[in-house]
C-alpha positions in Angstrom: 310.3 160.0 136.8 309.7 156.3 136.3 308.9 154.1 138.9 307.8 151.2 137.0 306.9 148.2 139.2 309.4 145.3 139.6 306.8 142.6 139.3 307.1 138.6 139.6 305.5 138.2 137.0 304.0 139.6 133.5 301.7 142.3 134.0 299.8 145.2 131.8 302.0 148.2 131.0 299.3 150.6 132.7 299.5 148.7 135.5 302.7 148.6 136.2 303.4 152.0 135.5 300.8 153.1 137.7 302.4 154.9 140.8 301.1 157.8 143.2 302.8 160.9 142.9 302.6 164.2 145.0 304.6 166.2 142.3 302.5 167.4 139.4 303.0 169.8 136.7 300.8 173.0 136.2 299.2 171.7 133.1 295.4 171.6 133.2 293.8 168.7 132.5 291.3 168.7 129.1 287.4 168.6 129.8 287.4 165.7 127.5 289.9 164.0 129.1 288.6 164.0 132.5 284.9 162.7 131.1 287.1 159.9 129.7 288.3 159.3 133.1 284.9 159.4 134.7 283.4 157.5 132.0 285.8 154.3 132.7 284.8 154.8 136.2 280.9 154.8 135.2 281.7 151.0 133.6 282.6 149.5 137.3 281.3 146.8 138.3 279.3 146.6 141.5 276.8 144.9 143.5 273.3 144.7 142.3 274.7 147.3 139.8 274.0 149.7 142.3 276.9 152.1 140.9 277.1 154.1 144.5 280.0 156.4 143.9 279.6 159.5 143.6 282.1 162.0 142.6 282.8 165.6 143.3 285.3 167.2 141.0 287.2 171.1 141.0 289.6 172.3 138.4 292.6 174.8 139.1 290.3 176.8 136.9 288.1 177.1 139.1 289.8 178.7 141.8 286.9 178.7 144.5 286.1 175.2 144.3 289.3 174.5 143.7 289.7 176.0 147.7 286.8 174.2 148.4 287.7 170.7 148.2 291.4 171.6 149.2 289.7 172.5 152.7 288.7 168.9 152.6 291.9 167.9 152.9 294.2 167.3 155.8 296.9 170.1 156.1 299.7 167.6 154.9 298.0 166.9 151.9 297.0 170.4 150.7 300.8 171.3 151.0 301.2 169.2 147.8 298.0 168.6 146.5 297.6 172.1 145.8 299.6 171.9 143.0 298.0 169.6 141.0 295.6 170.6 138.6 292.3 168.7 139.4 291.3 167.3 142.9 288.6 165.1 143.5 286.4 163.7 146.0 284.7 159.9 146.1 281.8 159.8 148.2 279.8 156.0 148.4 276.1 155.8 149.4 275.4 153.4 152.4 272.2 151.6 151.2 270.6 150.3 148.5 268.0 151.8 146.3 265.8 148.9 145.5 265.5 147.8 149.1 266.8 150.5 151.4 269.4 147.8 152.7 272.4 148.5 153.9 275.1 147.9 151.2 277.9 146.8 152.6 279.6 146.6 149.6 279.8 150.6 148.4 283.1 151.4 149.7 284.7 148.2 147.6 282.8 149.0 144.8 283.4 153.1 145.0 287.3 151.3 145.2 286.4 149.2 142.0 285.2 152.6 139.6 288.4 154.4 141.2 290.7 151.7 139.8 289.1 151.6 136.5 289.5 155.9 136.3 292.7 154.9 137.2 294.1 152.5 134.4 291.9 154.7 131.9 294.4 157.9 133.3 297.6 155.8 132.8 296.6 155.5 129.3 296.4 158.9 129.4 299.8 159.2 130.8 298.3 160.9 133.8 298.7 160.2 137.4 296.2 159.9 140.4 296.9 159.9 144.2 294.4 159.0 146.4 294.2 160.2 149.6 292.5 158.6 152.9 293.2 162.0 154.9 290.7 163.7 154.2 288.0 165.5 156.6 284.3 163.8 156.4 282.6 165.7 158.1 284.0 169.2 156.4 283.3 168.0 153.1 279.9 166.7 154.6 279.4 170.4 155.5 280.8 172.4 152.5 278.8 170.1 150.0 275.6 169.4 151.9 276.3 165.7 151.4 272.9 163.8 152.8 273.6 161.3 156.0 273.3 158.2 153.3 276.6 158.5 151.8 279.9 158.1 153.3 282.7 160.8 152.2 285.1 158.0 151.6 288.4 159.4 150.2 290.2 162.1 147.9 292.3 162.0 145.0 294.2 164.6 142.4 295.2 164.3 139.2 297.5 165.4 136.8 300.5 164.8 134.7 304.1 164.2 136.5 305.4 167.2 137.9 309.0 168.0 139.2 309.9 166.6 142.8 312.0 169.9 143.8 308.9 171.9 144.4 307.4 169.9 146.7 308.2 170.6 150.5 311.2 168.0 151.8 308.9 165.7 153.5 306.8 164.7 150.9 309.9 164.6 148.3 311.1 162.0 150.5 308.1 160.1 150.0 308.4 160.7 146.1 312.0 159.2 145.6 311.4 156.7 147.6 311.6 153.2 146.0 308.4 151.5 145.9 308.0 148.6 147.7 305.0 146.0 147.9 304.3 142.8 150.2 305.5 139.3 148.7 302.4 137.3 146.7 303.2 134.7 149.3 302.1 137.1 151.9 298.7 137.9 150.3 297.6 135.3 148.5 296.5 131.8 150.0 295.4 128.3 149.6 294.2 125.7 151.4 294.2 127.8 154.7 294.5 130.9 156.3 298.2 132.3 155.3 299.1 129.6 153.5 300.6 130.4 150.6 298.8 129.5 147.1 301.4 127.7 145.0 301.8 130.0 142.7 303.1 132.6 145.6 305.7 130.8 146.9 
């Protein structure tokens, strides 16, 4: 299925073939290929190069930690995540370690190394979708996760799948056309929603 972005202007193939499916195919994922992943994620940026994500991953082929992290998830998302092949959770620790401060920076830059796993997997022709419904405090329980990190959000990933299997609420969702707010709407100049020149 391509649902390559109708863009204003020029942007990066990757990019703009970057979408968030909820129909994936049953073929694994390579161990080499998901260390690629997780190695572009590794090369974030972040503040005081504090790298606070932390990742917890399960393969199909692992069946019980596969179940594991599934339970993390919100019953509407296991119906379809269950399918895809590797599921993922992205935890961010609260404060820093030079100082003990809080960092109130960890969930952008937790955001920041799941984009860059994100381009790296389009290069890959593989898909992610992240996932805000998720349970905290059950993956806080299943994985012992200490009180200084925040269980932040989930994601799978996998290569496209076919949009018949999943159930008829979330193949809405998938052939739905994609839509995005204007530039105009987002990005400003001179003043709070005032649009920057170059998005009018």
């Amino acid at each position: 299925m391509n649902k390559q972005a109708e863009t204003r202007y020029p942007i990066h193939d990757l990019l703009a073939t970057r979408w968030s499916p909820r129909a994936f195919d049953d073929r694994a994922v390579a161990l080499e290929t998901l260390g690629s992943l997780f190695e572009a994620a590794r090369w974030a940026a972040s503040c005081f190069n504090e790298q606070p994500w932390r990742f917890i991953v399960a393969t199909r082929e692992q069946p019980e930690e596969f179940d594991r992290i599934l339970g993390c998830l919100v019953e509407p998302n296991q119906a379809w995540a269950k399918q895809a092949p590797v599921l993922v959770l992205g935890v961010a620790k609260k404060s820093f370690a030079h100082n003990g401060n809080s960092n109130a920076h960890a969930w952008h830059d937790l955001g920041l190394a799941t984009a860059g796993l994100t381009v790296q997997a389009s290069a890959l022709e593989l898909y992610i979708h992240a996932m805000a419904g998720i349970l905290p405090e059950e993956a806080r329980a299943r994985y012992q996760i200490p009180e200084d990190y925040d269980v932040v959000t989930a994601f799978a990933i996998g290569y496209i799948g076919d949009a018949d299997r999943l159930p008829e609420a979330a193949k809405e969702q998938e052939l739905a056309p994609r839509e995005r707010r204007s530039l105009a709407e987002q990005v400003f100049s001179s003043g709070w929603e005032n649009p920057a020149d170059f998005s009018k």
